[in-house]
C-alpha positions as CSV (number, residue, x, y, z in Angstrom):
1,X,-7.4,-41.4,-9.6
2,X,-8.6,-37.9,-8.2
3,X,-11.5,-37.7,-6.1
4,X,-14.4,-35.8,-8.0
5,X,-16.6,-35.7,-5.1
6,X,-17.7,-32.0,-3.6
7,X,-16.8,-32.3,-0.1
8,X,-19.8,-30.3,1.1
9,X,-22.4,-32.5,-0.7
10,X,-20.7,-36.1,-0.4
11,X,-22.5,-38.0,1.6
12,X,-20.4,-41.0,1.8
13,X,-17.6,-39.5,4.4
14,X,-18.5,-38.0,7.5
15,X,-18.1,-34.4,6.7
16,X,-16.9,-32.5,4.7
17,X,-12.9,-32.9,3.6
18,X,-11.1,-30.7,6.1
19,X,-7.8,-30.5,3.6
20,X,-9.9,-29.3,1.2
21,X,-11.5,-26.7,3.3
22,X,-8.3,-25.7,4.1
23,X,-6.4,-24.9,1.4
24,X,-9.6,-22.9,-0.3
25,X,-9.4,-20.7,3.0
26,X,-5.5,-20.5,2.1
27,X,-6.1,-19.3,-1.7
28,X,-8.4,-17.2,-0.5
29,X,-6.5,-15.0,1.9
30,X,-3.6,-15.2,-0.2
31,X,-6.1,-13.2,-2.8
32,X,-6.8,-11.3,-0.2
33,X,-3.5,-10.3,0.9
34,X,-2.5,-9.5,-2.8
35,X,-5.6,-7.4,-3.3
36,X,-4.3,-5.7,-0.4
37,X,-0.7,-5.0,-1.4
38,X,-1.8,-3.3,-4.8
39,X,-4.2,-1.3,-2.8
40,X,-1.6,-0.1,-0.6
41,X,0.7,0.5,-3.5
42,X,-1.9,3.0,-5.4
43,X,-2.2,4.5,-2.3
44,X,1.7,5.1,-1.4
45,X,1.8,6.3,-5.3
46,X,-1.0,8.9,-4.9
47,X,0.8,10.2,-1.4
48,X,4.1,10.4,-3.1
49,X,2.1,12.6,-6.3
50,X,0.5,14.7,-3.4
51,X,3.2,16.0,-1.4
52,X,5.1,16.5,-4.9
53,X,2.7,18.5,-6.3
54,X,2.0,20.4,-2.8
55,X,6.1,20.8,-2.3
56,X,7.0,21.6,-6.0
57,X,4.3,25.1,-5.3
58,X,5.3,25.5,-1.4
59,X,9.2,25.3,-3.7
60,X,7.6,28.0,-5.8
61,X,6.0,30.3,-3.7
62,X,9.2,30.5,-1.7
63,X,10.9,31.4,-4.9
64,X,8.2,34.4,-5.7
65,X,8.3,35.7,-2.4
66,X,9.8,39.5,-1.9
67,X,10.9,38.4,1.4
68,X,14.1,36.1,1.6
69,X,13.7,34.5,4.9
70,X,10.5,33.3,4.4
71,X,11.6,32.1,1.4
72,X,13.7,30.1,3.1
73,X,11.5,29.0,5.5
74,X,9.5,27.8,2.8
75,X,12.1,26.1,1.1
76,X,13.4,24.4,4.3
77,X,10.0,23.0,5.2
78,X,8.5,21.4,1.3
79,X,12.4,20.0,2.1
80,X,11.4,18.6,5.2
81,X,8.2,17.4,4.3
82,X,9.4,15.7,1.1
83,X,12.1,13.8,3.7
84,X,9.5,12.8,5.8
85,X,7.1,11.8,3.2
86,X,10.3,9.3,1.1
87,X,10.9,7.6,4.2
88,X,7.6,7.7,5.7
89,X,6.6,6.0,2.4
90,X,9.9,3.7,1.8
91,X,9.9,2.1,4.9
92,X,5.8,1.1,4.4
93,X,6.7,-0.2,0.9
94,X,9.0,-2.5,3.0
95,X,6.8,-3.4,4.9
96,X,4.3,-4.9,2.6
97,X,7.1,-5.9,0.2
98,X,7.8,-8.6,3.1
């Protein structure tokens, strides 16, 4: 038979029933941690739709520009920034993923 007793009101036992107490604190950081994760993913996805949107026009400035080498130095960096930026963003998806 379960025990329908609330083990903060019962006053038959000493205290209140530490197992109990326990595993409540458990579901709750579990919840916790989730809540976490998904907040970490949305954040990881907004990063990764930043520096696209901030590369893709660094990308098309370069391409408008009269001058070739900064063109290229344009290019080169929004290519540099969007490497640093995947694994920047791969290895913290890892991370919480574990």
């Amino acid at each position: 038979m379960e025990n329908t007793t609330d083990p903060y009101t019962d006053t038959t036992t000493a205290g209140p029933d530490l197992d109990a107490v326990a595993e409540r604190i458990r579901e709750a950081n579990e919840r916790i941690v989730a809540a976490s994760r998904k907040a970490t993913v949305a954040y990881l996805d907004g990063v990764e739709r930043y520096v696209a949107g901030v590369v893709q026009a660094e990308r098309k400035v370069g391409e408008q520009s009269q001058i070739e080498v900064f063109g290229q130095l344009l290019n080169a960096h929004a290519s540099l920034t969007e490497d640093v930026v995947k694994a920047g963003v791969a290895a913290t998806r890892e991370l919480i993923s574990a």
